[in-house]
C-alpha positions as CSV (number, residue, x, y, z in Angstrom):
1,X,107.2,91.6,72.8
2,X,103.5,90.8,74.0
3,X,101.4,93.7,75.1
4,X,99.7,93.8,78.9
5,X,96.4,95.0,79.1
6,X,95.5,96.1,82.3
7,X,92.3,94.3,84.6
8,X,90.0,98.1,83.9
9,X,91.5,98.1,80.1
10,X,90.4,94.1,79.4
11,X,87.2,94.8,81.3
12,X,86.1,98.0,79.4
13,X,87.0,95.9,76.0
14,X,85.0,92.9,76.8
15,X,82.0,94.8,77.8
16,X,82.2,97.2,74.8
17,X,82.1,93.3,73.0
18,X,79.2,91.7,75.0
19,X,76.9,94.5,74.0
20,X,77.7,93.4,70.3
21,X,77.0,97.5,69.0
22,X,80.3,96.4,67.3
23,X,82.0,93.5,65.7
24,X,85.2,92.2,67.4
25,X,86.8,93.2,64.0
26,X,86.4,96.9,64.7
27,X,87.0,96.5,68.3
28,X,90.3,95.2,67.6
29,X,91.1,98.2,65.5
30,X,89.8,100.3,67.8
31,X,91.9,99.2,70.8
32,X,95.1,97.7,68.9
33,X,94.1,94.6,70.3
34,X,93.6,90.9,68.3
35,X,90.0,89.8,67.3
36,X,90.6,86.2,69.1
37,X,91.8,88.0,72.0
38,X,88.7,90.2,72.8
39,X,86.7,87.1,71.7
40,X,88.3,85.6,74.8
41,X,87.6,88.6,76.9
42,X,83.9,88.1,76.2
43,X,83.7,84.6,77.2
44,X,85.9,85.2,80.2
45,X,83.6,88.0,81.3
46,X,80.4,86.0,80.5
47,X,81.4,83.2,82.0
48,X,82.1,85.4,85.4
49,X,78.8,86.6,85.4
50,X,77.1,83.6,85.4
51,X,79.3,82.6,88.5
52,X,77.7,85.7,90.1
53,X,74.6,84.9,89.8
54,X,74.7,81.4,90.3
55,X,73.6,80.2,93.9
56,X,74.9,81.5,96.6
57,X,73.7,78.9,99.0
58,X,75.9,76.3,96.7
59,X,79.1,78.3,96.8
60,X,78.7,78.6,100.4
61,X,78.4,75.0,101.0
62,X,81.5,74.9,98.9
63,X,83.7,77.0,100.4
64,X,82.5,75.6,104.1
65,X,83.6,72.2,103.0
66,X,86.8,73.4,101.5
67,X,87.6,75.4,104.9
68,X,86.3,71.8,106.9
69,X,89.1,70.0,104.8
70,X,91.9,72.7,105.0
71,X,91.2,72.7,109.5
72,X,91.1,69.1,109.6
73,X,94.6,69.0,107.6
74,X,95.9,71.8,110.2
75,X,94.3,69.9,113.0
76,X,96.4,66.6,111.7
77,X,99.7,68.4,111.3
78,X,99.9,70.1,115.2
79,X,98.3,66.7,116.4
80,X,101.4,65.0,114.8
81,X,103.8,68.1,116.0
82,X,102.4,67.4,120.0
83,X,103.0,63.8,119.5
84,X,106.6,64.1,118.7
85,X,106.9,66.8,121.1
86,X,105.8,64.9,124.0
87,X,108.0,62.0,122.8
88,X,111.1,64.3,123.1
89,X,110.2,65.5,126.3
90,X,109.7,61.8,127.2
91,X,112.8,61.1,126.1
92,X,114.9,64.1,127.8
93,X,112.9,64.1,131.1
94,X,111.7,67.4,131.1
């Protein structure tokens, strides 16, 4: 049976790893945990940070775009749910 780690648990670990005070060996022993496993923990949380500082003006212009695309989908979808609307009523003369 695998073992679940909680979010504060994998967080504590990989941060413990990214200072490098101790080798992912004795880590491992430490917290019953796999070498490879807290190896991936450190990546993981490295590769977060960067994300977090990376520029914000960028990720907004991503996100803004994403949020265009996902209204202009919506916008499609009701436009084609009035058409056939109005075609029914058309047809029942409501």
């Amino acid at each position: 049976m695998r073992k679940r780690y909680t979010a504060d648990f994998r967080a504590k670990v990989a941060l413990e790893a990214v200072r490098g005070e101790r080798s992912l060996s004795d880590l491992a022993s430490r917290y019953e945990g796999h070498p490879n496993q807290i190896g991936q923990w450190r990546r993981r949380s490295l590769a977060g940070v960067r994300e977090l500082f990376g520029d914000q003006r960028q990720r907004q212009g991503q996100d803004g775009e994403a949020q265009k695309t996902r209204l202009y989908e919506e916008i499609g979808r009701l436009k084609v749910e009035l058409d056939w609307l109005k075609e029914k009523d058309a047809l029942f003369g409501h």
